[in-house]
C-alpha positions as CSV (number, residue, x, y, z in Angstrom):
1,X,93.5,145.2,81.2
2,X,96.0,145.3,84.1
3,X,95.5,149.2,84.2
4,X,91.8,148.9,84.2
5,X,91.9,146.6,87.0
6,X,92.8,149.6,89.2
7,X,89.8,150.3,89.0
8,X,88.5,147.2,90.6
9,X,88.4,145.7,94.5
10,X,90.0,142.1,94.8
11,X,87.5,140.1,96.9
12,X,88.6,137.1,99.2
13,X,89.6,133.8,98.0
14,X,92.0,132.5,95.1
15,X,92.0,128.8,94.0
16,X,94.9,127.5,92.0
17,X,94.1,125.3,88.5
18,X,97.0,122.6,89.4
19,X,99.9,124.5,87.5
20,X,98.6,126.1,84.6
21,X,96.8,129.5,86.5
22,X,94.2,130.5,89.2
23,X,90.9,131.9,89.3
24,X,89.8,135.1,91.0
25,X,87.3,137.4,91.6
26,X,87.0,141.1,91.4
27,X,84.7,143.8,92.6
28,X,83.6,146.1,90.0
29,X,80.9,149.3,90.6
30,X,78.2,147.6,89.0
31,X,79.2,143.8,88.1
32,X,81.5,141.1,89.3
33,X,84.6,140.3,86.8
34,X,85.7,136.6,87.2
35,X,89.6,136.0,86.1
36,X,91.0,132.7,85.1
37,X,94.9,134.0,84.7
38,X,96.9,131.3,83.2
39,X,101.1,132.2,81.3
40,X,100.3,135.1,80.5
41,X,97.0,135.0,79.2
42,X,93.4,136.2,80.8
43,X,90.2,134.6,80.4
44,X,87.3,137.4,81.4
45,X,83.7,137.0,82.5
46,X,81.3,139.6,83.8
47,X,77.9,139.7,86.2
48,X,76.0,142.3,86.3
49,X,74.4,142.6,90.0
50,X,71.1,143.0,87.9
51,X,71.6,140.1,86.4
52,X,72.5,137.5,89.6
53,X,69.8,135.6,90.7
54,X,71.6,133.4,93.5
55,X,74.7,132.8,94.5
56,X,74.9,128.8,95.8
57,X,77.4,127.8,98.3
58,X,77.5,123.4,99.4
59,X,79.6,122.6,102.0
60,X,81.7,119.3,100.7
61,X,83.7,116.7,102.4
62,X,86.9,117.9,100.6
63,X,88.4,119.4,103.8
64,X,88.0,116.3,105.7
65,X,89.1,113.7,103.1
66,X,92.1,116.0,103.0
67,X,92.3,116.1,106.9
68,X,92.0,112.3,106.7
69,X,94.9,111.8,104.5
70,X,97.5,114.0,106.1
71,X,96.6,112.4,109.3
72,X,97.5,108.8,108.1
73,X,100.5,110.0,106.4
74,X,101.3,111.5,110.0
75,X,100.9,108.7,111.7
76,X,102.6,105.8,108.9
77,X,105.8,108.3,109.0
78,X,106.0,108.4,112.7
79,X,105.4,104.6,112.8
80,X,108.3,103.9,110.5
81,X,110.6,106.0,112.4
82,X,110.4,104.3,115.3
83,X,111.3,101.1,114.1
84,X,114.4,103.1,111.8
85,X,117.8,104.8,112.9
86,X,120.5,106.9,111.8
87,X,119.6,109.1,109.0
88,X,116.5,107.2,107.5
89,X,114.5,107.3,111.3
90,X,115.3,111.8,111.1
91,X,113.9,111.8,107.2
92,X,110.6,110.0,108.5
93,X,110.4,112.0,111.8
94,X,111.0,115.0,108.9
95,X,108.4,114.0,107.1
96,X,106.1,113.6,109.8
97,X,106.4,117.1,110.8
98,X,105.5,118.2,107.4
99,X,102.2,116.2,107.3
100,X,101.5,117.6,111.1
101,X,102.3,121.1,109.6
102,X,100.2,120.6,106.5
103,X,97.1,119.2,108.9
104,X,97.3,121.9,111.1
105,X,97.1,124.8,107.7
106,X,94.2,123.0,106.3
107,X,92.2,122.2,109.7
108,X,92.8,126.4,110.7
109,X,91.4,127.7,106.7
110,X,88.2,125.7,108.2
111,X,85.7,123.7,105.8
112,X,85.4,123.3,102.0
113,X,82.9,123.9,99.8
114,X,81.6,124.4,96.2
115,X,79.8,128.0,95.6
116,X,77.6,128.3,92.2
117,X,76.7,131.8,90.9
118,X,73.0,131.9,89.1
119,X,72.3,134.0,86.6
120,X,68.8,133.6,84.1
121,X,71.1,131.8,81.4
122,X,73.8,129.9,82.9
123,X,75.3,128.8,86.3
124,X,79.1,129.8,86.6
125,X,80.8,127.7,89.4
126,X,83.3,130.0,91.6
127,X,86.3,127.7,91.6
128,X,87.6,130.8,94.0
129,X,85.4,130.5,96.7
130,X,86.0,126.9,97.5
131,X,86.3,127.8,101.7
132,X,83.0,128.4,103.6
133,X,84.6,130.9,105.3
134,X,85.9,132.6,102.1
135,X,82.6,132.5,101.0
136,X,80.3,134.0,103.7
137,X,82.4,137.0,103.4
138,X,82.0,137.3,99.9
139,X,78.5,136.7,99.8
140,X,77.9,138.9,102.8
141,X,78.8,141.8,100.7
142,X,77.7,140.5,97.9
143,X,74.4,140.4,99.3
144,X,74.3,144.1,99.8
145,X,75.3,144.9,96.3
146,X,72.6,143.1,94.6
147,X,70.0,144.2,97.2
148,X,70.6,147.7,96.1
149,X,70.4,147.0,93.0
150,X,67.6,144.9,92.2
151,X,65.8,146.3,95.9
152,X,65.3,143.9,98.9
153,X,62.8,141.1,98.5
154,X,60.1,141.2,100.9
155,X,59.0,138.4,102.9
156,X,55.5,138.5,101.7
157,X,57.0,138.1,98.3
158,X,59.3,135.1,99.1
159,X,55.9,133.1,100.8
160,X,53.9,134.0,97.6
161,X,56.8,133.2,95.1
162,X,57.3,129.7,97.1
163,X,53.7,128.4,96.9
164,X,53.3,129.4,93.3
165,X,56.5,127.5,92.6
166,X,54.8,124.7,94.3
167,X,52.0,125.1,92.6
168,X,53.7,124.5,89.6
169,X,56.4,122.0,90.2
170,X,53.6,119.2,91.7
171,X,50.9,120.1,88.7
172,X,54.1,119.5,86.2
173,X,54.4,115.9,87.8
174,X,52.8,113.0,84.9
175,X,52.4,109.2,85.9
176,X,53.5,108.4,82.3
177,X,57.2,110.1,82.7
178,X,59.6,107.0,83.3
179,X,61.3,106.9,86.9
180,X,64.9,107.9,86.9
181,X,67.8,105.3,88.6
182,X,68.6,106.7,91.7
183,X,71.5,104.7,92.1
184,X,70.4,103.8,96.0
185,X,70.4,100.4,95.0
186,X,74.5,100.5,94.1
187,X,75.3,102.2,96.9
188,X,75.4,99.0,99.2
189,X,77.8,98.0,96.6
190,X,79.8,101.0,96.7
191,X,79.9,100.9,100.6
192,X,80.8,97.3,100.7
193,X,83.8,98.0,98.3
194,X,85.2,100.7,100.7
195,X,84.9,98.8,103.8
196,X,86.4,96.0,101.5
197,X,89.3,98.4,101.0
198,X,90.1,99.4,104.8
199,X,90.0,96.0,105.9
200,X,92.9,95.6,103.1
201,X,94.7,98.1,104.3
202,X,94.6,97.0,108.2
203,X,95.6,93.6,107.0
204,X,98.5,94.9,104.8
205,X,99.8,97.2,108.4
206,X,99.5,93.6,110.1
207,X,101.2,92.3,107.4
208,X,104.0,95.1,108.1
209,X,105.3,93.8,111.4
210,X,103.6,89.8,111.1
211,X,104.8,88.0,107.9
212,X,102.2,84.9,108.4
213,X,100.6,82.9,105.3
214,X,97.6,83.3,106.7
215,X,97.7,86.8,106.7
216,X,99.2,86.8,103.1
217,X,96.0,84.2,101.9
218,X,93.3,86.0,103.9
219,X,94.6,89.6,101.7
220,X,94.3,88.3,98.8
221,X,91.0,86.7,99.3
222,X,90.4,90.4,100.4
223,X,91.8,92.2,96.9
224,X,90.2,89.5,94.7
225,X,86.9,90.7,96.0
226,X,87.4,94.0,95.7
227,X,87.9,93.8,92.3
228,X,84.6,92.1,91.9
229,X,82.8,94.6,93.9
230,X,84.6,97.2,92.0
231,X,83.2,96.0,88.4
232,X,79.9,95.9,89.6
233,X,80.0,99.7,91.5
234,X,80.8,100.7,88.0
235,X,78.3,99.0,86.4
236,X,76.0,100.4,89.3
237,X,76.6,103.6,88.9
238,X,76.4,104.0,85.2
239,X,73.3,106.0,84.4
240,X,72.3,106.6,87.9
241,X,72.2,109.9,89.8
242,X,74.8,109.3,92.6
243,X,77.2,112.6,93.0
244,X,80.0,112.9,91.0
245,X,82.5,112.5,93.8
246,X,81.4,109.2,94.3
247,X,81.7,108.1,90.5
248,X,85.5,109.5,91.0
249,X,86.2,107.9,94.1
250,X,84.9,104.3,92.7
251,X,87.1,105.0,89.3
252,X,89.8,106.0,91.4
253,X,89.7,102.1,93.4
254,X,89.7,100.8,90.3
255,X,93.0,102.2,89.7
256,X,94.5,101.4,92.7
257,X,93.0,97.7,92.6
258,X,94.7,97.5,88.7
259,X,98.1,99.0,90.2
260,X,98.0,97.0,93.1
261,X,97.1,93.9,91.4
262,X,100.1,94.4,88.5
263,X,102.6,94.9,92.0
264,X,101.5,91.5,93.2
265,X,102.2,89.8,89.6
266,X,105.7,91.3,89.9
267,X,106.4,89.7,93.1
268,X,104.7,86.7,91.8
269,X,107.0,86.5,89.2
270,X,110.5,87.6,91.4
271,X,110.1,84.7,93.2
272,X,109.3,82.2,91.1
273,X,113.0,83.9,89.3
274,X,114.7,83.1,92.2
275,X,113.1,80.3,93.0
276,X,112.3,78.4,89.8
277,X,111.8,74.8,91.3
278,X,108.4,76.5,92.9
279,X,107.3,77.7,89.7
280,X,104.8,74.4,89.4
281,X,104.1,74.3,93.5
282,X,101.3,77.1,94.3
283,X,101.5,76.7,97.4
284,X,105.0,76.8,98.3
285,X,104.9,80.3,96.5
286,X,102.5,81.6,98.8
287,X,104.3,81.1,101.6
288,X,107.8,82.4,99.7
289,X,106.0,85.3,98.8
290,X,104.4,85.8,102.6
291,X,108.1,86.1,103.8
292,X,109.1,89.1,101.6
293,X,109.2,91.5,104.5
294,X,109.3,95.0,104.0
295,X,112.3,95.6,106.1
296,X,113.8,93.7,103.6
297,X,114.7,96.9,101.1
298,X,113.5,100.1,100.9
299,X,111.8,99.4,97.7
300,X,109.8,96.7,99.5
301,X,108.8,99.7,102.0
302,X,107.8,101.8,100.0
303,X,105.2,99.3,98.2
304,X,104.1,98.2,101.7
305,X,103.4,102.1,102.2
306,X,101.9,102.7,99.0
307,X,99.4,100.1,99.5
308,X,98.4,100.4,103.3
309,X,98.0,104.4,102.6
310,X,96.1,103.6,99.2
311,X,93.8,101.5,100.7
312,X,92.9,103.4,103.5
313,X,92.5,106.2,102.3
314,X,90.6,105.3,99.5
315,X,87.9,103.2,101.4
316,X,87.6,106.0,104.1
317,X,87.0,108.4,101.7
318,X,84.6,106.4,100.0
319,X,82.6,105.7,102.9
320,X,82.5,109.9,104.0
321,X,81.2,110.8,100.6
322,X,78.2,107.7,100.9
323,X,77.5,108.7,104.4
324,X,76.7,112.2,103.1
C-alpha cells in the first residue's frame, strides 16, 4: 500500500488518536481514501465522488474551552510566582511561558470543528478535518471534484428538491407519535451546577491568600450542593436529547466533585491524627482544617491548584457548551 499511495495527493489536516495513530485523508483520481495508521497497521476506507452526498462541517466550542484552559493555567502560574523565589518562583514563570506559548499555537490554527462526510449508506465523521480552516480548504476542492462528477446542481433544482422535502417531512408528522424529552427542562440544572462550580473555584483562590472559617464553611456549603445538583443533571439528562458534550462535561463534574470530595476526607482525617482531642468537637475541626494554608507544603499547593483550576474550568466550560 505505501507504494500505491504514490499515486495519491495528501489533503490538509491530520488529527492524532491520543497515542495509538492518526487519521488522514488522501486524494485519489476518482474517490477519497481515509487512513487511520496506527503501529504499524492501516485501517482503509474509500468514497467514491459519485457516491458523496454532503460533506458536513459544525463549528464547536473545542477551540475556546481549550483557549479557556491555557489561559487560567497562565494566569494561576504567574500568580504563584510572584508570591515564590529562588528556583520554585523561575519553574512557575517557566511554566507560564509554556501555557502563553501553547495559547498563542491554538488561538493562530483558528476555530474547531467536527466535519461529517454523507454518503447514501452511512455517515463517516473526518476526525482529520477538526479546524474550520482545515476544512474550507478541503471542501473547496472537494467541491469541485464531485461537481464534475456528478454535474453541478442547478438552482431550480435545489428550490424544487427543498419544497418537495417539505412536503414530505410536515405530511410525515402524526398527533399519536409520543413527544420526545428535549432535555430543556435539565438544562437549568446543568447551568446552575456550572455556576455552582465557578463560584467554588473563586472561593477556593480566596481561600488561597485568606485562611478564614467562614470562607472554609461557606465552600463546603458550596461543594455539598454541587453534588446534589450534580445527581440530578444526571438524572436530567438521561434519555433526553442534550448534545453529547454536555452529557461529558456533567460526567466529568461528577468526577471532579468524587475526587474532590475524597481530598477533603483526607484532610478531615489528617487532622483529627494530629489532633485527636478534636476528633469528638466538629467545630473546632473546621476551624483546624480552615488554617491548613497552602504555603504550608507543596503538596498542599498543589491540591489548592488542582481544585481552583478543576473548578473553573469545568463550570466555564459547562456554561460555553449550554449557551450554545
Amino acid at each position: 500500500m505505501p507504494n500505491a499511495l504514490k499515486e495519491y495527493i495528501r489533503l490538509p489536516g491530520k488529527k492524532k488518536n491520543f497515542l495509538i495513530g492518526f487519521y488522514t485523508l488522501w486524494l485519489g483520481t476518482d474517490h477519497l481514501l481515509y487512513i487511520f495508521s496506527r503501529f504499524g497497521i492501516e485501517d482503509y476506507k474509500r468514497f467514491y465522488f459519485k457516491d458523496i452526498q454532503a460533506v458536513i462541517t459544525q463549528k464547536t466550542a473545542t477551540g475556546k474551552i481549550q483557549n479557556l484552559i491555557l489561559s487560567i493555567f497562565c494566569l494561576l502560574f504567574s500568580l504563584v510566582a510572584l508570591y515564590w523565589e529562588g528556583g520554585w518562583s523561575v519553574f512557575n514563570w517557566s511554566m507560564a511561558g509554556l501555557m502563553a506559548i501553547f495559547l498563542v499555537i491554538n488561538w493562530l490554527r483558528g476555530p474547531t470543528c467536527v466535519s461529517h462526510l454523507q454518503t447514501a449508506v452511512q455517515a463517516e465523521k473526518l476526525h482529520s478535518l477538526y479546524r474550520l480552516k482545515t476544512a474550507k480548504k478541503v471542501m473547496n476542492r472537494l467541491r469541485l471534484l464531485v461537481e464534475h462528477t456528478q454535474g453541478k446542481l442547478a438552482r431550480e433544482d435545489i428550490i424544487e428538491k427543498g419544497v418537495k422535502a417539505s412536503t414530505v417531512k410536515i405530511s410525515s408528522v402524526s398527533t399519536d407519535t409520543p413527544d420526545l424529552p428535549t432535555g430543556l427542562d435539565g438544562m437549568n440544572v446543568h447551568k446552575i451546577l456550572f455556576a455552582l462550580l465557578i463560584l467554588n473555584g473563586l472561593i477556593g483562590a480566596l481561600d488561597f491568600f485568606y485562611n478564614q472559617v467562614t470562607i472554609t464553611l461557606f465552600g463546603t456549603i458550596i461543594s455539598m450542593a454541587a453534588c446534589v445538583l450534580v445527581i440530578i443533571a444526571l438524572v436530567r439528562q438521561h434519555g433526553s436529547n442534550l448534545k453529547s458534550s454536555m452529557h461529558m462535561i456533567t460526567w466529568v463534574a461528577l468526577g471532579y466533585l468524587c475526587i474532590n470530595m475524597f481530598i477533603g476526607y483526607i484532610f478531615y482525617f489528617v487532622v483529627i491524627f494530629r489532633n485527636p482531642e478534636m476528633s469528638h468537637n466538629q467545630w473546632e475541626l473546621i476551624k483546624a482544617i480552615s488554617q491548613m494554608s497552602p504555603w504550608d507544603s507543596p503538596m498542599i499547593m498543589g491540591i489548592f491548584i488542582f481544585s481552583i483550576c478543576s473548578s473553573l474550568i469545568v463550570g466555564l466550560s459547562g456554561l460555553i457548551i449550554s449557551r450554545r
